[in-house]
C-alpha positions as CSV (number, residue, x, y, z in Angstrom):
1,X,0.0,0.0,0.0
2,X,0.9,3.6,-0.9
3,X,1.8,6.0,1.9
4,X,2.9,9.9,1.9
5,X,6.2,8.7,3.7
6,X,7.1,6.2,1.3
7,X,6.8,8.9,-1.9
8,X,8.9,11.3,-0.1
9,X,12.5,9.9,-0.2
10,X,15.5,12.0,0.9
11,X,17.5,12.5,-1.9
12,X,20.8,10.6,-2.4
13,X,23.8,12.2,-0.2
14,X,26.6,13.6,-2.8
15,X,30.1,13.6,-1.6
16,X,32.3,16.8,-2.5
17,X,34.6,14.3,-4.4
18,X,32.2,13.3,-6.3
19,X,31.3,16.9,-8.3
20,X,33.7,18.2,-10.6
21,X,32.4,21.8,-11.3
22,X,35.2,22.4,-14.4
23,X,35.2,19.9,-16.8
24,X,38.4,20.2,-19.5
25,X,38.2,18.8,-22.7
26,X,41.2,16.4,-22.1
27,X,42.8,14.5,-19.5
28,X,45.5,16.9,-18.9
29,X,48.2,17.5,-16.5
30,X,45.6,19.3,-14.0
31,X,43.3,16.2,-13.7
32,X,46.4,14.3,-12.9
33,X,47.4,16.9,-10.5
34,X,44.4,18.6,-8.9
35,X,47.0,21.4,-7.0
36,X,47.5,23.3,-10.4
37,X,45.3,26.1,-11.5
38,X,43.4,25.9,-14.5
39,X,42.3,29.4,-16.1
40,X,40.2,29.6,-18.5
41,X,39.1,32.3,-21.2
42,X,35.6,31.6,-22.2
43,X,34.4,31.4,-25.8
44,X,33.0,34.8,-26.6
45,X,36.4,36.2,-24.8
46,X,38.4,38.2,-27.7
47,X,42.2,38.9,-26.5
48,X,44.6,41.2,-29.1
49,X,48.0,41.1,-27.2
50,X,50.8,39.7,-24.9
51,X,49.0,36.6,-23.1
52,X,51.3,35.6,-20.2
53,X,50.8,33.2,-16.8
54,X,52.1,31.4,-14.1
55,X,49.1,28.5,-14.8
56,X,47.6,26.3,-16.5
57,X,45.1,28.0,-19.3
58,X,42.2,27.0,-21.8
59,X,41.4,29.4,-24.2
60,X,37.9,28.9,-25.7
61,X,37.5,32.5,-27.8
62,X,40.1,34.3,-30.1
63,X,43.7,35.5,-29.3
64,X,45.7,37.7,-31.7
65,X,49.3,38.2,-30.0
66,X,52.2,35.6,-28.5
67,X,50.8,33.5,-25.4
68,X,53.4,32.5,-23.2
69,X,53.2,30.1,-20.4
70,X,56.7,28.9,-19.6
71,X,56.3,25.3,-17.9
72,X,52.5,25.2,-17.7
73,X,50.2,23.3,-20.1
74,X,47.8,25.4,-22.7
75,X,44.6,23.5,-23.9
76,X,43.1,25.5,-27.2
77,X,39.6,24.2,-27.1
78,X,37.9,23.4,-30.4
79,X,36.0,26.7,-30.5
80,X,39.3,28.7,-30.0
81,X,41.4,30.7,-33.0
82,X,44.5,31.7,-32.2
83,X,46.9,33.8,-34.0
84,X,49.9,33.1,-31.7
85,X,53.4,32.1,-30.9
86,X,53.3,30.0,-28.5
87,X,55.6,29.0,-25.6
88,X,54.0,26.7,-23.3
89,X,55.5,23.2,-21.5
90,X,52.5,21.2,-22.9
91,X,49.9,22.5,-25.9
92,X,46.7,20.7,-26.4
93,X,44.8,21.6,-29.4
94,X,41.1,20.7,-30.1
95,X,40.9,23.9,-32.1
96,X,42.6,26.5,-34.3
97,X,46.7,27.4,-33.8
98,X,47.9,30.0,-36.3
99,X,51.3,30.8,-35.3
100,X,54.3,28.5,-34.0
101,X,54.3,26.6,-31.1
102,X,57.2,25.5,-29.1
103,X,56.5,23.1,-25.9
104,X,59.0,21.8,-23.5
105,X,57.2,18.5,-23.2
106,X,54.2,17.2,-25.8
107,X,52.2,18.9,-28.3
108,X,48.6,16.8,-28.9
109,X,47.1,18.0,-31.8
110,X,43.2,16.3,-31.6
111,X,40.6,15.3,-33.9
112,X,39.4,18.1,-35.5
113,X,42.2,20.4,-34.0
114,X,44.8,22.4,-36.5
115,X,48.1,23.8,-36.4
116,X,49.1,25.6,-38.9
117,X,53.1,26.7,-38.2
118,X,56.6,25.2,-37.0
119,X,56.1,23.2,-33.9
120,X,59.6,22.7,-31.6
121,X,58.4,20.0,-28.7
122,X,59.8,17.3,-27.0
123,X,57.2,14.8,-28.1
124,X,54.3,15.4,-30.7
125,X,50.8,13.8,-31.2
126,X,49.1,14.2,-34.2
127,X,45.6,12.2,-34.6
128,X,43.5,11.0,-37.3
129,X,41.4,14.2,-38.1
130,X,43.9,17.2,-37.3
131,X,45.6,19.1,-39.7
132,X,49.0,20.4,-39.7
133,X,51.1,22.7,-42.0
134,X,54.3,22.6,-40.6
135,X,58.0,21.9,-40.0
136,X,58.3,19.9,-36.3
137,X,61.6,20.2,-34.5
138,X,61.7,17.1,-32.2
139,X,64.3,17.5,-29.6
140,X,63.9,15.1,-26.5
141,X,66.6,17.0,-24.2
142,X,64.0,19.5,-23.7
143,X,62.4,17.5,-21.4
144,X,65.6,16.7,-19.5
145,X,67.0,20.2,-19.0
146,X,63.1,21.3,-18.1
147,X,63.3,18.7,-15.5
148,X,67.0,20.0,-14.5
C-alpha cells in the first residue's frame, strides 16, 4: 500500500569528491594533479595582445598576440582561434593554432584540431582528423633540462 512517507524519499547524499564543477576537454596534466590552477578564457572572450601566466590555461575565444606560459600546459579548445606564438611546457589543441608553437614537453594536436606553423616540442601527437602545415623540430633534451 501507498503512503505519503514512502513517496517522499531524501534525496541521495553527494560527496564533494564526487562533483567536478570544471570539466576540460582532455585528461590533462591538472586532472592528474588537482593542486594546479586551470584558467580559462571563455568562448566569446576576444584577446589582441601579450598573453602571459604562471598556470595552466584553456582558451575557448580568439587571441591575436604571443601566449606564453613557460612550464604550464595550454589546452586550445575546439572553439578557440588563435593567431599566436606560443611557448607553453605542454599544448593541447582541439581547435585552431595560427602561429608556432614551441612546448618543453608534448604537443597533442586532436581530432578536429589544426596547427598551422613550426612546432619545436619534446614529443608530438598528431591524430586522425587534425591538420597540420608545418615543419616539427623534435628534440627530446628538452624534457631533460626542463626537469634540471
Amino acid at each position: 500500500m501507498w503512503s505519503k512517507q514512502q513517496a517522499v524519499a531524501e534525496p541521495p547524499a553527494v560527496s564533494p569528491s564526487s562533483v567536478t564543477p570544471f570539466s576540460s576537454p582532455s585528461a590533462s596534466k591538472s586532472d592528474r594533479n588537482p593542486s594546479r590552477n586551470v584558467a580559462r578564457l571563455g568562448a566569446t572572450i576576444q584577446i589582441k595582445g601579450q598573453v602571459t601566466g604562471d598556470e595552466d590555461l584553456q582558451i575557448d575565444g580568439v587571441v591575436d598576440g604571443p601566449i606564453s606560459l613557460q612550464g604550464h600546459e595550454l589546452t586550445v579548445g575546439s572553439t578557440a582561434k588563435l593567431t599566436s606564438e606560443v611557448h607553453a611546457g605542454d599544448v593541447v589543441a582541439y581547435g585552431k593554432v595560427v602561429g608556432d608553437v614551441h612546448a618543453r614537453g608534448r604537443v597533442d594536436i586532436r581530432r578536429d584540431g589544426s596547427v598551422i606553423g613550426n612546432v619545436s616540442s619534446a614529443r608530438i601527437s598528431i591524430e586522425d582528423g587534425a591538420h597540420f602545415k608545418g615543419r616539427i623540430e623534435i628534440d627530446p633534451a628538452k624534457t631533460q633540462s626542463a626537469a634540471d
